[in-house]
N, C-alpha and C positions, 0 to 999 in steps of 0.2 A: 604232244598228242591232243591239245587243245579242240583244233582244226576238224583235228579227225572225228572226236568223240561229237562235235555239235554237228559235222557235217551228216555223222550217222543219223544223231537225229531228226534232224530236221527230213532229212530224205524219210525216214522212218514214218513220221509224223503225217507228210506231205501224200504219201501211198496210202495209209490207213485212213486219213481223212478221202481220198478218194476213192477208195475201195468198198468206205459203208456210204457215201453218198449216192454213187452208181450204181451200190446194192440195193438201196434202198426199193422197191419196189411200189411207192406211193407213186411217182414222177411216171413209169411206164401204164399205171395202172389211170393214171390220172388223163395222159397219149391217148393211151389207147381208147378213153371214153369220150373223149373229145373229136378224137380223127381216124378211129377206127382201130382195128385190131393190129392190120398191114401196118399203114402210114404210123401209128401210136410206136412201135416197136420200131422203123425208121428213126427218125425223131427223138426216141429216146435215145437209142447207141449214137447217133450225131455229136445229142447234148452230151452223152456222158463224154465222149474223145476229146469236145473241146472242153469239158472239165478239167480233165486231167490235162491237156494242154495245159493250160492256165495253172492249174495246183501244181504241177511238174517247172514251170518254168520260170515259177514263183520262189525256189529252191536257190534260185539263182539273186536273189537280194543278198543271201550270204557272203556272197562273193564279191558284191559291189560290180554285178556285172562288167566291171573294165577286167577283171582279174579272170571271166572265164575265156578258155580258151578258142575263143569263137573264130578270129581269123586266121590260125593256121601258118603255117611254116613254109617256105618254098620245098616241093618236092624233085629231085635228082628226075631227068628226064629218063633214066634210066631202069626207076621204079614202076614209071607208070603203066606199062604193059601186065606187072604184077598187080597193081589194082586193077585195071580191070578183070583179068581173069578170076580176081576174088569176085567182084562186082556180077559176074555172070554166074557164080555159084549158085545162090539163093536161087536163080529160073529153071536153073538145071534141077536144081531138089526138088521143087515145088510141080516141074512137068510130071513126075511121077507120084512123089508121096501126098498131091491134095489129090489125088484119088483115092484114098485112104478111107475106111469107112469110118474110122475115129473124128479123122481130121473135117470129112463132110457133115457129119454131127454139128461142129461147133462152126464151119467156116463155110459160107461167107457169116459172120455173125449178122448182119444186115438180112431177115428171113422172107424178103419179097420173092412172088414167087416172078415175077416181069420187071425186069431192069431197065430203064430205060439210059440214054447217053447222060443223063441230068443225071440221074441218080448215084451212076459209075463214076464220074465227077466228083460229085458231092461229097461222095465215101471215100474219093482217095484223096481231097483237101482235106479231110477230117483224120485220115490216118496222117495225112505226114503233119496237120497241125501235134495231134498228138504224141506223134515219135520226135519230131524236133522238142517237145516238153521234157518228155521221157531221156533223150539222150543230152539232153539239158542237164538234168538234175543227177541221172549215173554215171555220165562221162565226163560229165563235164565240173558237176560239182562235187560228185562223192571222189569219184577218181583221182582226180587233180587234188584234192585238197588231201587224200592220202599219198600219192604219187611225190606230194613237195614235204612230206615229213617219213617217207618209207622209200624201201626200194620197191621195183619194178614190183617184183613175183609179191612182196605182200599187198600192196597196192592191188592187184589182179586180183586174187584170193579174196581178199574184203569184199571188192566188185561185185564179183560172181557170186559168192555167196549171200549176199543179199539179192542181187538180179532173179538169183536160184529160186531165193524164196518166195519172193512177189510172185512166180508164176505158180505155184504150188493150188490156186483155183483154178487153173488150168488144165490141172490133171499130171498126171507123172510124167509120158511122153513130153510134154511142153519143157515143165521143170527141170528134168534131165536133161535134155536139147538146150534149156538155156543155159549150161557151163560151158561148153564148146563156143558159142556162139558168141556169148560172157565174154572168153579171153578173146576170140578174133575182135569183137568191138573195142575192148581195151587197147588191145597191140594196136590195131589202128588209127585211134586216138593219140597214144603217146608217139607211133612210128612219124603221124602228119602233123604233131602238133595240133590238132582241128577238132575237132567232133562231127564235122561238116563229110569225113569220109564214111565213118562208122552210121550216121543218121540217112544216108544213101542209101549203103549194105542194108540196114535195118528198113527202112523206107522200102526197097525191093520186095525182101521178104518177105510182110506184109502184105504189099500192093500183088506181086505174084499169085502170093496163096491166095488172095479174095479172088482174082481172076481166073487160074483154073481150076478154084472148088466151085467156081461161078459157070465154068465152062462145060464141069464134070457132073455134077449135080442134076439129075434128071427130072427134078421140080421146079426149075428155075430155069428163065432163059432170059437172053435180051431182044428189048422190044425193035425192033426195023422201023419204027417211027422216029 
């Protein structure tokens, strides 16, 4: 249980250290005096993603990076029609439920009210630097390093329930939604051998919802320039 219990931590460690740095509110207040209120608040959710990039994918020294599961296993050509149709999921949800009035609240979290192509850019390098961190550190280190001393189903459980809980600033809706979501990224992980399938799914999810709460949102538009 070695593996397990330092893997908890450090993942543990590695959230909470970027949980109260992003929280901090000296670094937006700081933005936002320097470049504006708009641009300050840009800027600052940038920095914070590629913080946790980095604190997320730093998770991974544990492992002696040769040991995470980064390259994947060959998949049966026979599978691959079932990944995709998982892969079109997340667009399918997101056409409907970021119209949500909860979900337009919090999302796009980037609060410009004109987008431009640069911008839409920016925010989706900064999402997948951050979800490639993220799926770094829960699939691939906390995962795996329960996964080679547990079976399947307690290896999932551990996942989840830590996953569960890191979203719990997010509101209930999010937190609940991340147990479903939890084991599909896990079964994925362990189905492809990779992390590189689940960081997609999740990668989508994300990217979708910023673009139709971007779409749906009556204060916001993008610029034609």
């Amino acid at each position: 249980m070695g593996n397990i219990s330092v893997s908890i931590f450090i993942v543990t460690i590695s959230f909470l250290l970027y949980h109260f740095l992003s929280g901090n509110g000296k670094l937006k207040t700081y933005m936002q005096f320097r470049f504006g209120e708009e641009q300050g608040q840009i800027r600052s959710i940038i920095f914070n993603r590629l913080l946790g990039a980095f604190l997320f994918a730093a998770t991974a020294l544990f492992n002696f990076v040769n040991k995470l599961p980064i390259s994947g296993s060959e998949i049966n050509i026979k599978y691959k029609p079932l990944l995709f149709l998982i892969f079109l999921f997340p667009i399918i949800i997101n056409k409907f439920a970021a119209k949500g009035a909860s979900n337009l609240a919090m999302y796009p979290q980037i609060r410009a009210k004109v987008w431009s192509k640069n911008l839409i850019i920016i925010s989706a390098i900064s999402w997948l630097a951050y979800l490639l961190g993220y799926e770094i550190m829960f699939r691939g280190v906390l995962f795996y390093n329960c996964l080679n001393e547990m079976d399947l189903f307690s290896a999932i459980i551990i996942n989840i329930s830590i996953y569960s809980l890191v979203h719990i600033p997010k509101g209930f809706n999010e937190t609940i939604g991340a147990l479903p979501m939890g084991i599909i990224l896990c079964f994925l992980t362990w189905f492809t051998g990779s992390i590189w399938a689940a960081f997609v799914l999740h990668s989508l999810l994300a990217l979708t919802n910023e673009w139709f709460s971007l779409k749906y949102n009556s204060e916001m538009k993008i610029s034609q320039l």
